[in-house]
N, C-alpha and C positions, 0 to 999 in steps of 0.2 A: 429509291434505289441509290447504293452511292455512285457516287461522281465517278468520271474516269479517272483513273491514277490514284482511287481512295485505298485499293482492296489490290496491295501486295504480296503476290505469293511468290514461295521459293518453293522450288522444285529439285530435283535431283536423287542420281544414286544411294541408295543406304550405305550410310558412311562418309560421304562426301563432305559433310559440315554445316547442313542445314540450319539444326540448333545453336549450333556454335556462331555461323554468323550473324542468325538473329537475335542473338543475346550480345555480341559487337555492336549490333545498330543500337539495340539498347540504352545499353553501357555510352554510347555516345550522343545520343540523344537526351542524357541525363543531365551527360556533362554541359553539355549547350544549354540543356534548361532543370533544372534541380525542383521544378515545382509540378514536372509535366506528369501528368493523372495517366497513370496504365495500369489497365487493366489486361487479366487472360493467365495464359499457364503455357508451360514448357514439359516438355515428358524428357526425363533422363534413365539413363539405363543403369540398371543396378546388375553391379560383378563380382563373381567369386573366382579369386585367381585371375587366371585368363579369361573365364568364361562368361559371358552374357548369360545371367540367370533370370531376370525380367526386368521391368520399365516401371518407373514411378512418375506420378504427374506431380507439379510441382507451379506455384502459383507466382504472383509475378510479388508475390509481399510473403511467398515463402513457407505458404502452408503447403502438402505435401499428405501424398496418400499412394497406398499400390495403383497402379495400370492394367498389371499383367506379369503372371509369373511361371516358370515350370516347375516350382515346387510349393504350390501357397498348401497349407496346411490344415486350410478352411475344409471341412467335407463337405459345402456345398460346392468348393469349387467342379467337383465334378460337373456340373450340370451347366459351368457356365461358358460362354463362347469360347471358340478357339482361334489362335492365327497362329500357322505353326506349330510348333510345340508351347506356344504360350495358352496360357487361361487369364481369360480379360476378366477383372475384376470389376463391374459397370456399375454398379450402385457406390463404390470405393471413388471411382471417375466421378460420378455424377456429383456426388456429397463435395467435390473438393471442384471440379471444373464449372459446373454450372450457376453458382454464387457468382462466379468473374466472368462470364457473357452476361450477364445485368446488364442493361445499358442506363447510367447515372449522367445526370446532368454536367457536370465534372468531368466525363471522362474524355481526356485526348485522345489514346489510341488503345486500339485494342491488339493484343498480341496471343497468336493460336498456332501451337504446334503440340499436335499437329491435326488436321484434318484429315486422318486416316483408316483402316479397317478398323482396327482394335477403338477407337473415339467411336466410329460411326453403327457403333452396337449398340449406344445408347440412344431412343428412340428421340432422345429431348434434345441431345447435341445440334444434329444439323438446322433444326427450328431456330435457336437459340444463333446459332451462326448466319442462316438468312434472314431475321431480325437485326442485328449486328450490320447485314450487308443493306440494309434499308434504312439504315440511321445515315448520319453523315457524319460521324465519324471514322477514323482512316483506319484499317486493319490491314496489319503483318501478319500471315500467315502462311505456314509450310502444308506442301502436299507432296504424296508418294508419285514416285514418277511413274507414268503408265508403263505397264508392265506384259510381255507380248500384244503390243498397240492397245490394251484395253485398259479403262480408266474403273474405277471405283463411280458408281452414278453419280454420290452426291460430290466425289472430286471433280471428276467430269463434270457437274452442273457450275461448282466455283470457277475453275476454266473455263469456260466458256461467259463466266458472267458479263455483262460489257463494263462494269468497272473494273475489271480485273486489269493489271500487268503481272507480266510471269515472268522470274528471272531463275534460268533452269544455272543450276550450280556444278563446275566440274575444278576438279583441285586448281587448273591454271587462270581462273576466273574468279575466284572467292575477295581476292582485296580490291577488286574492278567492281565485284556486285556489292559491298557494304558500302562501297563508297557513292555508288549510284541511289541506292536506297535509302540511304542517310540524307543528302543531298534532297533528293524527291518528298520526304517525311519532314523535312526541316523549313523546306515549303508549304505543305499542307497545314504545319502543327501549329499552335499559337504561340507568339513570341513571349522572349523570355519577360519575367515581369518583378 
């Protein structure tokens, strides 16, 4: 099981800057160590014009696959899961997110965003992620904030894990929390070499 303070999660409002400030801790954690091993994937949103037309996951070395769209062109999309008006693309997830939860001898840290409805339609993700949380290695990852008080089970399950810390994110707290998590991560992670 990891350790206390291994298993990092952000939380918060959609929109608030989840992705964005774990891809700061990143980016700074690199810069302190330019050899540190990460592993995992980020989902970003894909737009036309104004509008949010769906979400691509995207890898921490930058491979890249659909998530989720309102307009995939696939005819089987029909048939596949929904959240919203999006259709989750789960074998497109799986081919590109589940190579990067491997757990390799090398790896320092793991980074997962996000641990969400649309990820947790793949029946292999959350497995893959509570293997992850029984290494000892240290994992950053985001989760959707509970929503009329009720959680997602397998979010609910990372919440409540006992390595967990949870740093819930709201716009006047974002340069307080990279700076805490970075800090916390720069103590777990191996020094530079």
């Amino acid at each position: 099981m990891a350790a206390p303070g291994k298993c990092i999660l952000v939380t918060g409002p959609p929109g608030v800057g989840k992705t964005t400030l774990i891809m700061r801790v990143l980016e700074s954690l690199k810069a302190l160590n330019p050899n540190l091993k990460v592993q995992g994937f980020y989902t970003r949103e894909i737009r036309e014009g104004n509008g949010r037309v769906g979400f691509e996951v995207v890898t921490v070395a930058g491979r890249r696959g659909p998530l989720a769209s309102i307009n995939n062109p696939n005819p089987e999309s029909i048939r596949w899961p929904t959240v919203g008006r999006y259709r989750v693309d789960v074998s497109s997830f799986e081919s590109i997110a589940l190579p990067e939860l491997q757990i390799r001898e090398d790896t320092n840290l793991f980074l997962i965003d996000e641990v969400g409805k649309m990820e947790l339609f793949s029946t292999s993700f959350f497995p893959s992620v509570l293997r992850i949380l029984e290494s000892d290695v240290p994992v950053l990852a985001t989760i959707p904030i509970a929503r009329y008080g009720r959680d997602i089970p397998g979010v609910a399950r990372l919440r409540n894990h006992p390595g967990a810390i949870i740093y819930t994110l709201n716009t006047s707290n974002r340069d307080a929390c990279k700076e805490r998590i970075c800090s916390q991560l720069v103590d777990l992670l191996p020094n530079k070499n």
